[in-house]
C-alpha atoms as a printed R data frame, in Angstrom:
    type eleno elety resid chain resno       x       y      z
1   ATOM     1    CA   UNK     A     1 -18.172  -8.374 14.240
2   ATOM     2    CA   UNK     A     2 -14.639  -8.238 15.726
3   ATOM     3    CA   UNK     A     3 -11.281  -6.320 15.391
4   ATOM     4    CA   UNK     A     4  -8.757  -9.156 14.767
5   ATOM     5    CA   UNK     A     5  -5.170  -8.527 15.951
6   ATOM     6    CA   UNK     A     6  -2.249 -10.591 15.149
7   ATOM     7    CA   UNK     A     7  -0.041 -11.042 18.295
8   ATOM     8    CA   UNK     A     8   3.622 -11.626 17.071
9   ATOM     9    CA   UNK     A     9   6.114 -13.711 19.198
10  ATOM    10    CA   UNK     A    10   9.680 -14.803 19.605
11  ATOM    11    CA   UNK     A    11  10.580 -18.219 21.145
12  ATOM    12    CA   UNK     A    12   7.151 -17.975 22.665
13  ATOM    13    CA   UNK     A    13   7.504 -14.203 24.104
14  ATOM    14    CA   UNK     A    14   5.117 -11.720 22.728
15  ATOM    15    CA   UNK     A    15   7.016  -8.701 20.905
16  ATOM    16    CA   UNK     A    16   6.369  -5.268 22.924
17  ATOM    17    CA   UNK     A    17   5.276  -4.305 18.835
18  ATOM    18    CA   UNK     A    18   2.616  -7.128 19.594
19  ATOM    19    CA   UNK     A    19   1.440  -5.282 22.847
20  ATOM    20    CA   UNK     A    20   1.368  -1.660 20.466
21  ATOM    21    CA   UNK     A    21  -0.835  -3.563 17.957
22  ATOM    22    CA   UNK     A    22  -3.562  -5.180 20.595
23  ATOM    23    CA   UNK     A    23  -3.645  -1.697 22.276
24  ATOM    24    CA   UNK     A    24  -4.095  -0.271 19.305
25  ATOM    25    CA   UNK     A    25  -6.822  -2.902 17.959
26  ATOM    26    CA   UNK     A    26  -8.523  -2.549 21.063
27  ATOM    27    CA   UNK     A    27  -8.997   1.655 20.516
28  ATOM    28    CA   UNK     A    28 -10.790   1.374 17.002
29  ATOM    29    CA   UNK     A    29 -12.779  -1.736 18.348
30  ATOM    30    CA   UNK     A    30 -14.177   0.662 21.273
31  ATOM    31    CA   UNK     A    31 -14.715   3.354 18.475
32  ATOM    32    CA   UNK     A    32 -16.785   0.800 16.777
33  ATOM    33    CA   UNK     A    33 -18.405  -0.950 19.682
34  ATOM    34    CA   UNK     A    34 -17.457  -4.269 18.600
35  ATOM    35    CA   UNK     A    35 -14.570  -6.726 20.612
36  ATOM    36    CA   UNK     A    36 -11.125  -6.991 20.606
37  ATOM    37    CA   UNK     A    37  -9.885 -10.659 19.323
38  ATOM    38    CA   UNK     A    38  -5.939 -11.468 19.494
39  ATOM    39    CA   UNK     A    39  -4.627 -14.271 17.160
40  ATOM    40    CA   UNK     A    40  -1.529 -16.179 18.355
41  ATOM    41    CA   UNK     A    41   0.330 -18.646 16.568
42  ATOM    42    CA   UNK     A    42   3.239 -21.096 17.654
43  ATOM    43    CA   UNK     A    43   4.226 -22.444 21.152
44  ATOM    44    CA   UNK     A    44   2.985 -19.750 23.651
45  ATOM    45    CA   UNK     A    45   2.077 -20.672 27.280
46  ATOM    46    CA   UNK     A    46  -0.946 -19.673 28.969
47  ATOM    47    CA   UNK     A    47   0.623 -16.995 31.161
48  ATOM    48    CA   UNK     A    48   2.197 -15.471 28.138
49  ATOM    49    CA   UNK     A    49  -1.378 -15.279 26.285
50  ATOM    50    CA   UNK     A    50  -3.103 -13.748 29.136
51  ATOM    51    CA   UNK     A    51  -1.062 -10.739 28.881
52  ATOM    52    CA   UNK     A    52  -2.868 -10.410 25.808
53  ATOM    53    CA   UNK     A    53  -6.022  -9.590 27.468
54  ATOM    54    CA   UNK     A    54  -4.056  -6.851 29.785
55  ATOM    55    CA   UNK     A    55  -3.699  -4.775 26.794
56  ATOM    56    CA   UNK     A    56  -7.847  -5.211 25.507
57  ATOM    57    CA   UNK     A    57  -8.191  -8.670 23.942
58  ATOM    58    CA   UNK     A    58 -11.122 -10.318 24.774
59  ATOM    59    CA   UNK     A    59 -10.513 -13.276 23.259
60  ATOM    60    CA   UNK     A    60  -7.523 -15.035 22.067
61  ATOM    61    CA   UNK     A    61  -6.842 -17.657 19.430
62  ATOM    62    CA   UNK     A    62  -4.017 -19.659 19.758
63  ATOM    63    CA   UNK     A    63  -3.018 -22.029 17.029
64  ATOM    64    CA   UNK     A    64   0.090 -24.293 18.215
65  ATOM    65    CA   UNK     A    65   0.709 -27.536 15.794
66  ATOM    66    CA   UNK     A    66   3.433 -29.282 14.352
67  ATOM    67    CA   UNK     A    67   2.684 -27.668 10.713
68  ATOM    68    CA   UNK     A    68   3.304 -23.972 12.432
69  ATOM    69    CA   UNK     A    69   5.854 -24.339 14.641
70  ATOM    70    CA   UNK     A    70   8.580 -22.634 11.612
71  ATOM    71    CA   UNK     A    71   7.316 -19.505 10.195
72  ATOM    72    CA   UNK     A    72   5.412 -20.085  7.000
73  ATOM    73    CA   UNK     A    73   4.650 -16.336  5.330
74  ATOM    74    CA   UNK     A    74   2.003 -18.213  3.118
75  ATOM    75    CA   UNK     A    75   0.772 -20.526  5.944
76  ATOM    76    CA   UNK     A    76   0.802 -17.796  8.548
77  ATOM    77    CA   UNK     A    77  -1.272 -15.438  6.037
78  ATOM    78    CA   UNK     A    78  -3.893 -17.981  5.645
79  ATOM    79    CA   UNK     A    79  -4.419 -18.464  9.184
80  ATOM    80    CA   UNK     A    80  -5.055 -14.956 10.234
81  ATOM    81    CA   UNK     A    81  -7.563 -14.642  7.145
82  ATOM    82    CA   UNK     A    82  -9.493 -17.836  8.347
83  ATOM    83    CA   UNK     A    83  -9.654 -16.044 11.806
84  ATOM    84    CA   UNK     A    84 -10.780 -12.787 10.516
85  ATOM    85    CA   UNK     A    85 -13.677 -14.946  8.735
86  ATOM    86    CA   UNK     A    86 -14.737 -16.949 11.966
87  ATOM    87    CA   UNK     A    87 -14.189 -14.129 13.968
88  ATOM    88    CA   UNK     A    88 -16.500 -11.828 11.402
89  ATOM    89    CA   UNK     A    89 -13.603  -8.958 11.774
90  ATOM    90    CA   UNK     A    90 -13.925  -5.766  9.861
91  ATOM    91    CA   UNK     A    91 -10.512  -4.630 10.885
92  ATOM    92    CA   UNK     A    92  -7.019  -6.553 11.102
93  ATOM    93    CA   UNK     A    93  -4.257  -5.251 12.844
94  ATOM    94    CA   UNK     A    94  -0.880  -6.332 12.508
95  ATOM    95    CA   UNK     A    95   2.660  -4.619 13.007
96  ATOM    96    CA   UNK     A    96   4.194  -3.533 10.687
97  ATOM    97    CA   UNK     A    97   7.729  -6.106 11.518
98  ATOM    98    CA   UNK     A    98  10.059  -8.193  9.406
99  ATOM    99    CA   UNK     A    99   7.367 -10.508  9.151
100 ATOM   100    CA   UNK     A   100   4.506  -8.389  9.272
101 ATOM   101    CA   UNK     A   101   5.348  -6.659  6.185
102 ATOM   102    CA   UNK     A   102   4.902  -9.844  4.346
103 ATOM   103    CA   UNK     A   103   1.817 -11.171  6.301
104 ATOM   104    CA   UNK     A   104  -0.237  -7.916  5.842
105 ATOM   105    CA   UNK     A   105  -0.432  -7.690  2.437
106 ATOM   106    CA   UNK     A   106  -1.190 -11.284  2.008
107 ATOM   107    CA   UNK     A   107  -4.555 -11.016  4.494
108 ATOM   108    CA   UNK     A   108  -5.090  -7.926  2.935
109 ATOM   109    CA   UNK     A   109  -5.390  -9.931 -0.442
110 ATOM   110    CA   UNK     A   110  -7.029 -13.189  0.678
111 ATOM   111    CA   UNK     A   111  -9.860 -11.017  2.509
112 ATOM   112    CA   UNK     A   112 -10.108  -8.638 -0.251
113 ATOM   113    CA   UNK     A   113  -9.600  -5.588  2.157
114 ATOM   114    CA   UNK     A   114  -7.941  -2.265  1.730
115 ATOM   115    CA   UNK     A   115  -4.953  -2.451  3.474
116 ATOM   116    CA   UNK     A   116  -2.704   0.855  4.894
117 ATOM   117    CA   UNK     A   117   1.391  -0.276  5.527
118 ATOM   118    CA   UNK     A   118   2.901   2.040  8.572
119 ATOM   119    CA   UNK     A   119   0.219   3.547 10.243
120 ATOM   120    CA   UNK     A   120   0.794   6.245 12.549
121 ATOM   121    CA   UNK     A   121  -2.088   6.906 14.807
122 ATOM   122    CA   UNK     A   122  -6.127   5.726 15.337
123 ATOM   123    CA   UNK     A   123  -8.567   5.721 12.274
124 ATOM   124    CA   UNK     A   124 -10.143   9.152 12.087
125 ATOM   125    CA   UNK     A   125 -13.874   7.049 11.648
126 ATOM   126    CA   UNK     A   126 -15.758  10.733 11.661
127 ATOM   127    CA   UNK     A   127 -16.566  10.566  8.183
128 ATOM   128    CA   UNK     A   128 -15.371   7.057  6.898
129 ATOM   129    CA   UNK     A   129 -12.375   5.212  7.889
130 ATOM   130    CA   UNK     A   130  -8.809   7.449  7.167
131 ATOM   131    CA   UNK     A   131  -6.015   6.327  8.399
132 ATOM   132    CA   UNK     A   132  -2.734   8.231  8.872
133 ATOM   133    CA   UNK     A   133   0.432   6.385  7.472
134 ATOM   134    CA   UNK     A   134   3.741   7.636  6.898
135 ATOM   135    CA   UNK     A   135   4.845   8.883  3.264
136 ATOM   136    CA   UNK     A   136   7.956   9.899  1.120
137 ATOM   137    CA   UNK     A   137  10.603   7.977  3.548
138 ATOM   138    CA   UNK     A   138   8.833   9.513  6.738
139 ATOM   139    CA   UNK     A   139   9.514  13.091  5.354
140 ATOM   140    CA   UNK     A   140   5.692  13.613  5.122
141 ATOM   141    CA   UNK     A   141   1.801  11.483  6.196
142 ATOM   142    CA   UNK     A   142  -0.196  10.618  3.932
143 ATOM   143    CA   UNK     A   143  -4.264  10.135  5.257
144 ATOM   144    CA   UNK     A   144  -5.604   7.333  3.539
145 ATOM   145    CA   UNK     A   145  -9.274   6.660  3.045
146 ATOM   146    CA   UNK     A   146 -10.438   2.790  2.978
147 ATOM   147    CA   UNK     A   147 -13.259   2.386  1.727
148 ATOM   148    CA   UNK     A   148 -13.717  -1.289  1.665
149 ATOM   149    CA   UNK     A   149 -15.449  -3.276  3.981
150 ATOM   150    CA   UNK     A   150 -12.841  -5.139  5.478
151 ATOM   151    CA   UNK     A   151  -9.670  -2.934  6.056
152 ATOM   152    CA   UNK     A   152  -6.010  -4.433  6.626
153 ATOM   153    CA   UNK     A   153  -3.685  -1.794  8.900
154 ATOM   154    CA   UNK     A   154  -0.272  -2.148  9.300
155 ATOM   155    CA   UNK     A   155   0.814  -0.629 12.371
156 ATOM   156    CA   UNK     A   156   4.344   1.352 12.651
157 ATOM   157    CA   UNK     A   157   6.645  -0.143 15.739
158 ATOM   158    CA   UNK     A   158   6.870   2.297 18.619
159 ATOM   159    CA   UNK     A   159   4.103   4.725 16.747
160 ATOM   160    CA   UNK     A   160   1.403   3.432 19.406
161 ATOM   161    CA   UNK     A   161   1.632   3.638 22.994
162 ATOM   162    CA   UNK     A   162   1.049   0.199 24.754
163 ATOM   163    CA   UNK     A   163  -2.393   0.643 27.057
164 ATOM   164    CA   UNK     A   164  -3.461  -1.650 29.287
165 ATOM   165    CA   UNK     A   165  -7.206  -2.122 29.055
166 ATOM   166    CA   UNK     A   166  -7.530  -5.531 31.457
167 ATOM   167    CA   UNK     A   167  -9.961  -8.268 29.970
168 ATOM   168    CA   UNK     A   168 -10.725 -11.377 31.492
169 ATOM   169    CA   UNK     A   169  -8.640 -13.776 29.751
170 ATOM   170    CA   UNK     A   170 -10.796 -16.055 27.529
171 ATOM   171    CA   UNK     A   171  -8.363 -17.964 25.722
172 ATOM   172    CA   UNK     A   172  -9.648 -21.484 23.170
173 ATOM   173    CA   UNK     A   173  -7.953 -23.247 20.489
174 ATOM   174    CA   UNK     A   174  -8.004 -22.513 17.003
175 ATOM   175    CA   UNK     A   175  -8.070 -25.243 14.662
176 ATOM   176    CA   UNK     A   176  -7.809 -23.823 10.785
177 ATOM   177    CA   UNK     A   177  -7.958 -25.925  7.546
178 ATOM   178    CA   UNK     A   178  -4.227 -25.480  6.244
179 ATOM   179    CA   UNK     A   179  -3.537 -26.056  2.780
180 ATOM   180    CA   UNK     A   180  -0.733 -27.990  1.712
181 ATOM   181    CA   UNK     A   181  -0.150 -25.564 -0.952
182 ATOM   182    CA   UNK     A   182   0.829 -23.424  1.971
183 ATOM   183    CA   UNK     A   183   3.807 -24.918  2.746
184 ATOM   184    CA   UNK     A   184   5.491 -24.798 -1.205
185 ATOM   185    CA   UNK     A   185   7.851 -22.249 -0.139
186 ATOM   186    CA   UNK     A   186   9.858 -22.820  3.152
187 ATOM   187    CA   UNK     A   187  12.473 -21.122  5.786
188 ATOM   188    CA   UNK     A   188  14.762 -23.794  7.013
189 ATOM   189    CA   UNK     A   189  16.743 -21.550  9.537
190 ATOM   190    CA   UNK     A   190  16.038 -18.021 11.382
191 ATOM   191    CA   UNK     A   191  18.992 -16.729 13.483
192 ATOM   192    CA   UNK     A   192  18.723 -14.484 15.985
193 ATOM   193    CA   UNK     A   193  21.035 -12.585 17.930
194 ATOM   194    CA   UNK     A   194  19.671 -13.270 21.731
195 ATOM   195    CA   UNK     A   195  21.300 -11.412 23.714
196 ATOM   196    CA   UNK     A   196  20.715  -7.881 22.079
197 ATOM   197    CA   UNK     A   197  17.773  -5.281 21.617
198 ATOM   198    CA   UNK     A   198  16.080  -5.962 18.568
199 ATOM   199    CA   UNK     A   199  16.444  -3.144 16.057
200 ATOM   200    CA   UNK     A   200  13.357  -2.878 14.630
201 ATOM   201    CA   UNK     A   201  11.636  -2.596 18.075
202 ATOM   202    CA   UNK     A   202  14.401  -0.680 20.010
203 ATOM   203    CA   UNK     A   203  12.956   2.246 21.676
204 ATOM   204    CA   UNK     A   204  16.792   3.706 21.684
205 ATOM   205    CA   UNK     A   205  19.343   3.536 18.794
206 ATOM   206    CA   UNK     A   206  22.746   4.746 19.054
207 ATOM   207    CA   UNK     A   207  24.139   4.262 15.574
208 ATOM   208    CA   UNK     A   208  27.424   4.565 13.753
209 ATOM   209    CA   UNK     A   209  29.024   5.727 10.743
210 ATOM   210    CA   UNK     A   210  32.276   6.460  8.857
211 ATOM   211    CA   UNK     A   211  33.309   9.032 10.810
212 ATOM   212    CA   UNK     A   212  34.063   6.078 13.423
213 ATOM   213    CA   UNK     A   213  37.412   5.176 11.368
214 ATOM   214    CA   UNK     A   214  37.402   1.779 11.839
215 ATOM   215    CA   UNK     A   215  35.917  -1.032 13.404
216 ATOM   216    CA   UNK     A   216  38.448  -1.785 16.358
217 ATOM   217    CA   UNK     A   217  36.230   1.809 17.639
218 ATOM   218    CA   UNK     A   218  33.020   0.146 17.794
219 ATOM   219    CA   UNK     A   219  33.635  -0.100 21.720
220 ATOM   220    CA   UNK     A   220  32.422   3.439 22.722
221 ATOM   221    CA   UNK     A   221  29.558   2.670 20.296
222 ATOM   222    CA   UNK     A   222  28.593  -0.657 22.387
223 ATOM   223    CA   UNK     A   223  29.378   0.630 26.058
224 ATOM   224    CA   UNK     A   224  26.742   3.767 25.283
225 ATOM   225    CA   UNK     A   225  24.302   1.458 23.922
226 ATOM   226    CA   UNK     A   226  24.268  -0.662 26.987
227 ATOM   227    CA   UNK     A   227  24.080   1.850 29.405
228 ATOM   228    CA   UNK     A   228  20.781   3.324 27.600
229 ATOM   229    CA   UNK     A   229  19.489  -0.012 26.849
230 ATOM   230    CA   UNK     A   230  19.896   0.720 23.336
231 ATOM   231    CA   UNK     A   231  20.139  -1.397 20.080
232 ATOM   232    CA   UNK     A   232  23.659  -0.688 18.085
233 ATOM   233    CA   UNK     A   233  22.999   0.292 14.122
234 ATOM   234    CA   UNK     A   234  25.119   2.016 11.225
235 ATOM   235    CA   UNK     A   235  25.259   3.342  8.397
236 ATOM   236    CA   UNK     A   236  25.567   1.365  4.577
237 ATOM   237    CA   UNK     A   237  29.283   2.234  4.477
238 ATOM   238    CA   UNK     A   238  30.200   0.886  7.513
239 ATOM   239    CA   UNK     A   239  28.255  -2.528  6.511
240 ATOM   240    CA   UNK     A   240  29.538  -2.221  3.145
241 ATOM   241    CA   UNK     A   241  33.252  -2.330  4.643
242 ATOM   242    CA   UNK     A   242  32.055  -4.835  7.066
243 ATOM   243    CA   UNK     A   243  32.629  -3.184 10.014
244 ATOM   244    CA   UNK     A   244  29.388  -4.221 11.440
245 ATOM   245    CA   UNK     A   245  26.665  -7.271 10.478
246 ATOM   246    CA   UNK     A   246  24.336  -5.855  7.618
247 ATOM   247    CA   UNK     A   247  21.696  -6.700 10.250
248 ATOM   248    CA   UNK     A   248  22.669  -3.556 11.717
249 ATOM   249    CA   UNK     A   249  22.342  -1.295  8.455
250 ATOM   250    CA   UNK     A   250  20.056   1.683  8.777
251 ATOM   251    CA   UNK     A   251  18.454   3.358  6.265
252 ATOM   252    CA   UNK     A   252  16.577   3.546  2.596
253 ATOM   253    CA   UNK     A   253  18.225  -0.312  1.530
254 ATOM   254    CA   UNK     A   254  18.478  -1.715  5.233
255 ATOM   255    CA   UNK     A   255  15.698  -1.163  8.188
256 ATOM   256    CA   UNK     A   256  13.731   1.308  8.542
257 ATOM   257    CA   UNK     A   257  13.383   2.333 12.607
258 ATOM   258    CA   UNK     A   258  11.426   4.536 14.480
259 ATOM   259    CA   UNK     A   259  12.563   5.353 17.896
260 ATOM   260    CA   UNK     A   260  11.903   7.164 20.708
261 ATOM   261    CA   UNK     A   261  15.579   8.204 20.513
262 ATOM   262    CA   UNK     A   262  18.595   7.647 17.739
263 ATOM   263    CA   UNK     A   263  21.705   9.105 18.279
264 ATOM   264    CA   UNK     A   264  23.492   9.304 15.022
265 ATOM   265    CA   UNK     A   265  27.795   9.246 15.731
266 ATOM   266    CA   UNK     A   266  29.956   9.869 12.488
267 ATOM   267    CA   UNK     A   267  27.264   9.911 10.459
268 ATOM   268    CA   UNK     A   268  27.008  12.571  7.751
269 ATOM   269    CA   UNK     A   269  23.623  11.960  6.816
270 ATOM   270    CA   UNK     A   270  23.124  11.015  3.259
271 ATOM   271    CA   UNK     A   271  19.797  11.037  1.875
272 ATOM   272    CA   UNK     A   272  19.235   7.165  2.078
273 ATOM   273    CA   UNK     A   273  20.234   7.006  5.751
274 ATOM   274    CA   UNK     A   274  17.854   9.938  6.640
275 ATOM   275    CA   UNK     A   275  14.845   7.913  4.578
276 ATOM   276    CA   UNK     A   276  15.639   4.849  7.189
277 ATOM   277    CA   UNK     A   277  15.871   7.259 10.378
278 ATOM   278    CA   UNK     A   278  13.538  10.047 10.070
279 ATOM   279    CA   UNK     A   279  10.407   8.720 11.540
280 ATOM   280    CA   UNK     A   280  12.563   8.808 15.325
281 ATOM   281    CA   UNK     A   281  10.803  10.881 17.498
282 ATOM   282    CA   UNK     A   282  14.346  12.313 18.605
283 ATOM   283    CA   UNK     A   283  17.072  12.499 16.567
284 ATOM   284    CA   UNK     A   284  20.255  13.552 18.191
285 ATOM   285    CA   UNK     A   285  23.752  13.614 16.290
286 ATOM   286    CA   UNK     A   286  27.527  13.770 17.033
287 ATOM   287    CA   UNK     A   287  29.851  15.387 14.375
288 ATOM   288    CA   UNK     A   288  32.693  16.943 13.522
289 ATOM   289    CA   UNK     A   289  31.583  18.722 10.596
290 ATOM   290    CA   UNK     A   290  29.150  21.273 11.484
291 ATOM   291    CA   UNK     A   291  28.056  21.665  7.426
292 ATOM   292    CA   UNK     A   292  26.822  17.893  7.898
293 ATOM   293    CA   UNK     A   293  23.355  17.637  6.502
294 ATOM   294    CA   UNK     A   294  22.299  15.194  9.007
295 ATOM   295    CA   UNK     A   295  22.582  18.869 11.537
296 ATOM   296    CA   UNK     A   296  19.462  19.870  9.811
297 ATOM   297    CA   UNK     A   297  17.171  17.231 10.342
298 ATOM   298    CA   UNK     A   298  18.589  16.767 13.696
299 ATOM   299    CA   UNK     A   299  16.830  17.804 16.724
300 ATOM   300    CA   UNK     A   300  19.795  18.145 19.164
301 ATOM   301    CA   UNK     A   301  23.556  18.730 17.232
302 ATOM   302    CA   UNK     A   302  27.132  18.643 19.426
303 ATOM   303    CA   UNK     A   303  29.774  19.573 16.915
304 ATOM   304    CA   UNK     A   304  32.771  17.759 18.345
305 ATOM   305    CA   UNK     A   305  35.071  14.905 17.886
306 ATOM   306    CA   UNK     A   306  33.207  11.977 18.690
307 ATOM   307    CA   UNK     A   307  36.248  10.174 19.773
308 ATOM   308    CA   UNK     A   308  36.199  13.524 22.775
309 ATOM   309    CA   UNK     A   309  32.556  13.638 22.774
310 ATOM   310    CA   UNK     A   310  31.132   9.883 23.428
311 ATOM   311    CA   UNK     A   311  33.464   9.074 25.943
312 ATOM   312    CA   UNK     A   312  32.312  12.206 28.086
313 ATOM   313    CA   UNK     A   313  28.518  11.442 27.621
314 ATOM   314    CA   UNK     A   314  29.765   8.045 28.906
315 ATOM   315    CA   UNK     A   315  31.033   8.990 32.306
316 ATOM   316    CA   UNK     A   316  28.109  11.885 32.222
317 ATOM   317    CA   UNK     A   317  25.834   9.016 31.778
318 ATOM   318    CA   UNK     A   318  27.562   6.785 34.313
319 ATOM   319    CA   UNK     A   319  27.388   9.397 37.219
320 ATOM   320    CA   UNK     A   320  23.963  10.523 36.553
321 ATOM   321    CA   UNK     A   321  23.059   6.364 37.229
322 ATOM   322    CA   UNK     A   322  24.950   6.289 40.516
323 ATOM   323    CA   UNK     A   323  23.784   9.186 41.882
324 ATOM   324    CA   UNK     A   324  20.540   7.961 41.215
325 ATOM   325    CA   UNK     A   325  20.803   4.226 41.836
């Protein structure tokens, strides 16, 4: 018996989601007194798959051939369930990503496992197996009880603290039998924008809305995201007007993100940008309007202009790092 992870990675760099998910795998497979295995697939080096076993893997799988170099959600699915077989797993752990959201559900079905989308915290294993997800648009949890004997979990970016729980690094080769019936449905192209924080994963979000006036304001918007190491979002009118990328749309129809931080500027708060925002830890926000709605889900409010307010968090910002550079 095992507890099967599956270690997401970008042009061969593990995600820190993927580092969330093996810490995580490796808590309920000390609950149940069984190993930790990590699953890798694509072109990773050796040095990147050892820092597997820094957060509790004790074994990792690495599957690197020509077939599954391009992400394959069919192809990728079938994998991990192979894995999970070989590896006699009760529990598979994946985050809850772009690409996660399609994979779990697939394992979930090819294994025949109950299967939990956005966990929150550690299986409560006292009486059963109940997991904790988020419910309603992150307005309320729901505990969910699996009661089959292999259970799929989801896990919610930045929901899990990354651990490090140091294994000896036992990494081997994985060689599955892929279907070509796998491979029907293909992705020809995935873009991604380098040289910023990915959305989904940023810790930090400063976001902005209508209140913003144009696009040619963005600036203030960029220059405070970079000096918290933040990821830039906004709201559906603002991407609707294209102001900024859709890739950057927030809420109910766009991402969903969950933060340590999200700073919300012109944003009124609509119902369907709250639904994408209110699983942040902190939410801070920046209006004019002190009758916004977004004020009362807010845990910090500055009424203000935000064209008089960002620019003096800014410098605030700015002399707090060189005082303490």
């Amino acid at each position: 018996m095992s507890v099967l992870v599956y270690a997401e990675n970008s042009n061969g760099k593990f995600k820190k989601s993927s580092f969330e998910a093996v810490s995580y795998g490796f808590s309920i497979a000390q609950q149940m007194g069984v190993p930790c295995v990590a699953i890798s697939i694509g072109d990773v080096s050796n040095d990147e798959l050892t820092k597997l076993a820094q957060y509790g893997a004790a074994k990792v799988l690495t599957v690197n051939n020509d077939q599954m170099k391009a992400f394959v959600n069919q192809a990728y699915g079938s994998v991990i369930a192979e894995a999970a077989k070989t590896e006699g797993s009760k529990v598979v752990v994946l985050s809850s990503s772009f690409s996660g959201k399609g994979l779990a559900p697939r394992v979930a079905v090819k294994l025949e496992a109950g299967y939990v989308d956005g966990a929150v915290s550690l299986p409560d294993m006292s009486a059963g197996f109940t997991v904790r997800k988020g419910a309603f648009s992150g307005k309320a949890f729901a505990d969910v009880t699996l009661t089959s004997d292999i259970k799929v979990i989801a896990l919610m970016p930045n929901s899990y603290k990354v651990v490090e729980n140091a294994q000896a690094a036992n990494i081997s080769a994985f060689a599955p039998s892929i279907s070509n019936n796998d491979f029907k449905t293909m992705i020809k192209e995935i873009v991604r924008a380098a040289d910023k924080v990915s959305l989904p994963e940023a810790e930090i979000v400063v976001s902005g809305g209508r209140g913003l006036k144009g696009p040619e304001n963005w600036g203030m918007v960029e220059e405070l995201a970079n000096l918290l190491g933040a990821a830039t979002a906004c709201s559906k009118p603002v991407s609707d007007a294209h102001w900024r990328p859709h890739s950057e749309h927030v809420g109910q129809t766009g991402i969903a993100v969950s933060p340590n931080l999200y700073i919300a500027i012109g944003i009124s708060g609509a119902i369907q940008h709250l639904a994408g925002v209110s699983s942040s830890k902190v939410i801070v926000v920046i209006n004019k309007d002190p009758e916004a709605p977004f004020f009362k889900a807010a845990d910090y409010g500055i009424v203000g202009d935000a064209f008089e307010v960002v620019p003096k968090l800014i410098e605030a910002i700015k002399e707090f790092k060189s005082v303490n550079a």
